[in-house]
KERO-481881 format. One line per field, with one value per residue (C-alpha): residue in one letter; residue number from 1; x, y, z. Coordinates in nm, 3 decimals. Last residue first. Example, Ala and Ser with C-alpha at 12.3 -4.5 7.8 and 13.67 -1.06 7.14 Angstrom:
<nodes>
aa <- [s_a]
i <- [2_1]
px <- [1.367_1.230]
py <- [-0.106_-0.450]
pz <- [0.714_0.780]
</nodes>
This chain:
<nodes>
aa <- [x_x_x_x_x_x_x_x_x_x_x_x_x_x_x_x_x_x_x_x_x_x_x_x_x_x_x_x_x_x_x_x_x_x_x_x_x_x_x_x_x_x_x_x_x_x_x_x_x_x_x_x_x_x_x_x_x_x_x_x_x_x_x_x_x_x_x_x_x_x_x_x_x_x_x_x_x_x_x_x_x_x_x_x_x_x_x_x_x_x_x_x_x_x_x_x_x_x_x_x_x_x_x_x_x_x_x_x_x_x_x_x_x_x_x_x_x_x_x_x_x_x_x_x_x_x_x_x_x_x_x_x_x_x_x_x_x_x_x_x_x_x_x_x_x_x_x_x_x_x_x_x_x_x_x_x_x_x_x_x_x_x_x_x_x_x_x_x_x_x_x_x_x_x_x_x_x_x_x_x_x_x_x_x_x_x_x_x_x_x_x_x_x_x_x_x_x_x_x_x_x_x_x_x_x_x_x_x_x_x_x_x_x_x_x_x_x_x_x_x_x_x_x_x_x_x_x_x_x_x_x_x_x_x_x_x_x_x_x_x_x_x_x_x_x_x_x_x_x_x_x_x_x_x_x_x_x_x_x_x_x_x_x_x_x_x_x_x_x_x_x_x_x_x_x_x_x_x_x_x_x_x_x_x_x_x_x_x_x_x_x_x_x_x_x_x_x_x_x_x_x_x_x_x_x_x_x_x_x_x_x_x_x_x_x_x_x_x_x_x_x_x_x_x_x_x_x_x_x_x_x_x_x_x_x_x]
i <- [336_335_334_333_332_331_330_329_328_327_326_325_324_323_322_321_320_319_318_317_316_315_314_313_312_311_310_309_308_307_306_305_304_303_302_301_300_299_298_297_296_295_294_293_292_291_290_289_288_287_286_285_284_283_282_281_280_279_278_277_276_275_274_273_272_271_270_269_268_267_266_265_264_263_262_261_260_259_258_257_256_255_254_253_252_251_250_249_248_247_246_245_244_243_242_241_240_239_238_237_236_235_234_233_232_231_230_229_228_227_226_225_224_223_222_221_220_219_218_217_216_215_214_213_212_211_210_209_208_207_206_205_204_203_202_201_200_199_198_197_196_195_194_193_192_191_190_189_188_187_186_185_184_183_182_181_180_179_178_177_176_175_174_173_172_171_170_169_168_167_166_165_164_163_162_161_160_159_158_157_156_155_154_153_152_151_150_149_148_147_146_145_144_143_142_141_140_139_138_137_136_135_134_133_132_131_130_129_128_127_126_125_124_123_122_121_120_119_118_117_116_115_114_113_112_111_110_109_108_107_106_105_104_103_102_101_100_99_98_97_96_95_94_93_92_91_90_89_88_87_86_85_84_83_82_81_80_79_78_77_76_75_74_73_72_71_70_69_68_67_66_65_64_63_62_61_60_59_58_57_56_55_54_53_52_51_50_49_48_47_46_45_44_43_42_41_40_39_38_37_36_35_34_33_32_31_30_29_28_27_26_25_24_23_22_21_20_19_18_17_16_15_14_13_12_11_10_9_8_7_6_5_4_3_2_1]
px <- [-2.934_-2.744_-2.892_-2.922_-2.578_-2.505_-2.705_-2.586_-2.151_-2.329_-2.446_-2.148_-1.898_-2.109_-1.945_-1.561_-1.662_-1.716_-1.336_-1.296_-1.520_-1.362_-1.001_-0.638_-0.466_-0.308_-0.262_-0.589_-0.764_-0.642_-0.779_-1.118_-1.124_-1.022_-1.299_-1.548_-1.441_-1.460_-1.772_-1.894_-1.732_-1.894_-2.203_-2.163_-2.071_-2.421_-2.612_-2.504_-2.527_-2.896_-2.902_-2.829_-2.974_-3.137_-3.147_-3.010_-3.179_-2.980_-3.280_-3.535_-3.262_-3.152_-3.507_-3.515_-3.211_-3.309_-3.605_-3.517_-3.243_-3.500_-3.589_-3.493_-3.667_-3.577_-3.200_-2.961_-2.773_-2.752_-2.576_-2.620_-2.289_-1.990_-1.952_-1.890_-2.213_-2.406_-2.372_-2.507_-2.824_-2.802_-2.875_-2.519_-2.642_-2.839_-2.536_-2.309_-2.577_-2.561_-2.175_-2.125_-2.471_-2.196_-1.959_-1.609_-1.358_-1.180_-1.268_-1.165_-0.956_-1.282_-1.328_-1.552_-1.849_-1.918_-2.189_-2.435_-2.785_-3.117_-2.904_-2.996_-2.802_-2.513_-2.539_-2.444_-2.094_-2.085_-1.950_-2.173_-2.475_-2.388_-2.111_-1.825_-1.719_-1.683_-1.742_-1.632_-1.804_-1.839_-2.185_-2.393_-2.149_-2.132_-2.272_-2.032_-2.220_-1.972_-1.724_-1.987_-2.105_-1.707_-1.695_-1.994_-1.942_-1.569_-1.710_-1.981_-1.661_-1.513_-1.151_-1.039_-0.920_-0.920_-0.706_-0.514_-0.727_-0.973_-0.819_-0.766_-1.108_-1.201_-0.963_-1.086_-1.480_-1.383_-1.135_-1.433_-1.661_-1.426_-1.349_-1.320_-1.356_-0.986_-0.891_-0.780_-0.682_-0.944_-0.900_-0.869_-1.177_-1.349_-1.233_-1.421_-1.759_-1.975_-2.293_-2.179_-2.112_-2.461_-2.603_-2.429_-2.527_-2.890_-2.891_-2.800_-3.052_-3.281_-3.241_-3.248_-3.567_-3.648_-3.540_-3.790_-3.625_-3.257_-3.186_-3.356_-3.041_-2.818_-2.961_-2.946_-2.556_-2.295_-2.444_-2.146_-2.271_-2.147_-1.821_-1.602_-1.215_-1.013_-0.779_-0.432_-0.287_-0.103_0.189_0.290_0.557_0.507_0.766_0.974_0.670_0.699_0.371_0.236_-0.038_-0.136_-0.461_-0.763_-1.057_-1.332_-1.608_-1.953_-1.997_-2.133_-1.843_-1.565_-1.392_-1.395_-1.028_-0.878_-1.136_-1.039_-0.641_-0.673_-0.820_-0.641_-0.315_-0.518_-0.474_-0.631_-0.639_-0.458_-0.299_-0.411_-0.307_-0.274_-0.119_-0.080_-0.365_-0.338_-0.316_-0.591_-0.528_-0.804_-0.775_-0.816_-0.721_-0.726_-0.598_-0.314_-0.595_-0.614_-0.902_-0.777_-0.843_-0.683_-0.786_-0.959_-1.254_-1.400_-1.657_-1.421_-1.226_-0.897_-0.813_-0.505_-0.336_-0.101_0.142_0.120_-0.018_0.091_0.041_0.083_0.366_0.429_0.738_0.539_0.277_0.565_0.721_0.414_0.346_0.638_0.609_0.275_0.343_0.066_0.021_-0.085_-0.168_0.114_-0.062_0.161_0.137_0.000]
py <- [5.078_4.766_4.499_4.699_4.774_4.411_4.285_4.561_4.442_4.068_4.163_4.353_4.090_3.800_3.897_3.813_3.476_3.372_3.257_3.045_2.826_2.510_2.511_2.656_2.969_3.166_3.509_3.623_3.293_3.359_3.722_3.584_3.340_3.634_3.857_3.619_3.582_3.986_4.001_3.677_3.845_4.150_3.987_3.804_4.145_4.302_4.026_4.001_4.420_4.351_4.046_4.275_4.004_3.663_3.483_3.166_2.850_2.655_2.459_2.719_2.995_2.796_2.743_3.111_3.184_2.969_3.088_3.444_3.259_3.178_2.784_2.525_2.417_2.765_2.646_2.831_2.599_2.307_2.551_2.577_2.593_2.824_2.769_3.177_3.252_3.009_3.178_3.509_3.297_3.440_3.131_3.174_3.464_3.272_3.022_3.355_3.495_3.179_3.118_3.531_3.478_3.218_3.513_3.380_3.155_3.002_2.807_2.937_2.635_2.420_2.265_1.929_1.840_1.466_1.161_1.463_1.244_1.334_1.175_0.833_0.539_0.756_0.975_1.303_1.481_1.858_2.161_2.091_2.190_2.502_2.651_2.880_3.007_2.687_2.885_2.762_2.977_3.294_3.472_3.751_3.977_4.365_4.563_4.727_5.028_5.207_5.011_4.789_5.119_5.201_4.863_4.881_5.257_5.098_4.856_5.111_5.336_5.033_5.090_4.786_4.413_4.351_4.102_4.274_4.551_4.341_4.080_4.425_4.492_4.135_4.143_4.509_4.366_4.037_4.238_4.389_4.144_3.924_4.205_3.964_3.618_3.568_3.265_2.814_2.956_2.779_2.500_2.208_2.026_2.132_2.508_2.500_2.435_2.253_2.448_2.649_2.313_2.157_2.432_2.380_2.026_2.152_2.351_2.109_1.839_2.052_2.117_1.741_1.701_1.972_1.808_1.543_1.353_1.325_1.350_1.756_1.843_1.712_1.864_2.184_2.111_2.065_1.751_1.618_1.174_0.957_0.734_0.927_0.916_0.921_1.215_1.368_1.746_1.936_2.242_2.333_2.219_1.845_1.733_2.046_2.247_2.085_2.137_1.769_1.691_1.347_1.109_1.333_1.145_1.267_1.538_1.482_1.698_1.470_1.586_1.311_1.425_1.767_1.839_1.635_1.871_2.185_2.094_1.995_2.267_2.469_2.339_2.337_2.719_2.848_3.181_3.424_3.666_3.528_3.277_3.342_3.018_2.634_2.631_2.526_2.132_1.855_1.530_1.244_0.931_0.537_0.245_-0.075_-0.027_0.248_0.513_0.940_1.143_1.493_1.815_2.170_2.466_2.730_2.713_2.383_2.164_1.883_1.615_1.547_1.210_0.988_0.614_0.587_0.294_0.004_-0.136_0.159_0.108_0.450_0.503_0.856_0.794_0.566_0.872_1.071_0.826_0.784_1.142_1.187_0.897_1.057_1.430_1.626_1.995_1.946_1.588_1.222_0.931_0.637_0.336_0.000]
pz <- [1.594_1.698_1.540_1.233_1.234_1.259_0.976_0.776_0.835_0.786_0.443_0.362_0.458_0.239_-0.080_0.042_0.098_-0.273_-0.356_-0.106_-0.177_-0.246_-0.077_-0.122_-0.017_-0.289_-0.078_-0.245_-0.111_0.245_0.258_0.071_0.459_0.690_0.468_0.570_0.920_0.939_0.850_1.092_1.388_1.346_1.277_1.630_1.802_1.684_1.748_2.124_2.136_2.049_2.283_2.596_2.801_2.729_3.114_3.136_3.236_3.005_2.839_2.841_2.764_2.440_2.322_2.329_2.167_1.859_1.841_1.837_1.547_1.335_1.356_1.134_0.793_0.616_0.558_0.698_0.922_0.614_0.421_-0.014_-0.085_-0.085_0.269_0.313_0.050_0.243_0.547_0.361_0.424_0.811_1.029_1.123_1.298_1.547_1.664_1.673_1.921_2.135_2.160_2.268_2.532_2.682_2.819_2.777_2.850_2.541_2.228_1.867_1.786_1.866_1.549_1.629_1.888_1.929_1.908_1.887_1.922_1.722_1.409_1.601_1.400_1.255_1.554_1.433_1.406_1.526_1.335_1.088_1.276_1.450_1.707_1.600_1.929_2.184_2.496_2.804_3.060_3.244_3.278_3.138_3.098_3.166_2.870_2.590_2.445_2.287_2.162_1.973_1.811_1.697_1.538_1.355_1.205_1.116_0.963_0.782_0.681_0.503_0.371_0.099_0.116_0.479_0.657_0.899_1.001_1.037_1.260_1.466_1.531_1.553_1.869_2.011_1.992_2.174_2.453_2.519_2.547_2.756_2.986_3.251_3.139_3.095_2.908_2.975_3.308_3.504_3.247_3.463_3.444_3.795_3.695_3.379_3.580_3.264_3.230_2.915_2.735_2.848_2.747_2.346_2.416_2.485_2.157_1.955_2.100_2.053_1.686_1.633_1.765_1.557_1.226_1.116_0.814_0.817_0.457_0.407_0.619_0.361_0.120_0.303_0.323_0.651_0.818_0.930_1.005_1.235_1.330_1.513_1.417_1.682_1.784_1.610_1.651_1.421_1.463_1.140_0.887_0.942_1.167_1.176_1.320_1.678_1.853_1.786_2.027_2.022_2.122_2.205_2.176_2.004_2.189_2.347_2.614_2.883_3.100_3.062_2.736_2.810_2.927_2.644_2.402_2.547_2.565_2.194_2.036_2.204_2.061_1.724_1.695_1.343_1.448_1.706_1.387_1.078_0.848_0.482_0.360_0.403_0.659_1.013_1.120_1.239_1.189_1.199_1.271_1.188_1.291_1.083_0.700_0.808_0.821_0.791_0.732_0.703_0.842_0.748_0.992_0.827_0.536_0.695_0.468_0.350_0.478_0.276_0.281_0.382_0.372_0.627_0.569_0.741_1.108_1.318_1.724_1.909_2.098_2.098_1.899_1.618_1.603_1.499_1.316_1.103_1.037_0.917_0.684_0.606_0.498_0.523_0.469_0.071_0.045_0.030_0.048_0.127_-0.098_0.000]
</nodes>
């Protein structure tokens, strides 16, 4: 069986390394791109009897405090006895000699990404599967960080401010052109910063196909994937970027028709509100909430057409850049 050799993985190196950490190897790594993400890189990999998945940064155009797979991998070691479903954490590679880029290894879950409309039209009935994503994602704010060992894992203080000043500056480094209604968004976000609602781990890019469904029960997350933006943080941050995503400019980001905007789920005020039944949170300062998210989701967008003008590749990249002024209006509306 011959190696696979893909752009950002190198297999023999690969081997050795998981050799060294002393994890059985049957044969040579055979290895598959996994689709659907337009940041970190993710690929199926198998020697004929176990399989995993690696996880490793983009080729080109990162940006600053991005695409950080060590995180990924303390949040989802520390979680992996909470009732937050999450796969196995098996090696942390932070040595880019070995590969080029830090990368991190786990199991492979068996189950089904759910990442297209299509897709979504497949499973049948979908609300029982909307509330089961929304009670993981209360689950995940209920779990006491401190208990797990990530107490220091971010700073929950000024976590809303320190949110609004980082996409600020991600902005500034990946923008194509001058845009006075960013900067009218930004500056309103400065302004009316409310206290938080809470401290807790807060995955930060949470919806559909960034979980893996029960292959025999699709009403059951069998795990939660792509946490390199997790930290501490105010929860109502996780819910209102949930809601936005619900935005069809999504689709224009996937480059596909998304299975998170499709008009058989509920608008994101439903969304939020099935979320406070479940969590028993209270909703507050949701306007600033929305606001923030879109933020976040405009500058995303341009962070993803910044890595496809500095020759990046994937499918999609190329139509993100569109979406930033639809997401830059949804937030000033949000915000008045």
């Amino acid at each position: 069986m011959t190696e696979t050799t893909l752009p950002g993985l190198e297999p023999i190196a690969l081997r050795r390394f998981l050799e060294d950490r002393g994890c059985a190897v049957a044969g040579p790594l055979r290895a598959s791109a996994l689709s659907g993400g337009k940041s970190n890189l993710t690929y199926r990999v198998t020697d004929g009897e176990t399989v995993w998945v690696v996880r490793r940064p983009p080729t080109a155009g990162l940006t600053p405090s991005a695409h950080d797979v060590g995180r990924e991998f303390r949040v989802t070691s520390a979680l992996r006895d909470t009732g937050v479903p999450v796969a196995a954490a098996i090696a942390l590679c932070e040595d880019d000699s070995v590969m080029g880029a830090p990368f991190t290894v786990v199991e492979w879950v068996e189950g089904r990404v759910v990442r297209t409309a299509d897709e979504l039209d497949g499973l049948g009935e979908v609300d029982d599967v909307v509330t089961e994503l929304v009670g993981v994602l209360a689950r995940l704010h209920a779990v006491d960080h401190e208990a797990v060992g990530l107490a220091d894992f971010g700073r929950p203080n000024g976590y809303l401010e320190r949110q609004v000043a980082l996409w600020a500056r991600q902005w500034q480094h990946v923008k194509a052109a001058e845009s006075a209604d960013v900067d009218r968004l930004h500056a309103r976000l400065a302004a009316s910063i409310p206290a938080r609602s809470g401290a807790a781990i807060v995955h930060g890019d949470y919806r559909i196909d960034n979980t893996i469904l029960s292959t025999a029960d699709p009403a059951r997350v069998a795990a939660v994937v792509d946490w390199e933006l997790s930290t501490l943080g105010d929860p109502l941050a996780d819910v209102a970027l949930m809601c936005v995503y619900r935005n069809p400019a999504l689709d224009t980001v996937l480059g596909d028709r998304a299975a998170w905007t499709s008009d058989r789920l509920p608008d994101g005020d439903a969304l939020a509100h099935r979320y406070s039944e479940a969590s028993g949170r209270d909703i507050h300062d949701w306007d600033f909430h929305l606001g923030l998210a879109n933020f976040k989701m405009a500058v995303i967008a341009q962070g993803i057409d910044h890595r496809h003008r500095a020759g990046a590749a994937g499918d999609g990249l190329d139509t993100a850049g569109s979406a930033v002024p639809r997401f830059v209006a949804a937030g000033l509306d949000a915000v008045g």
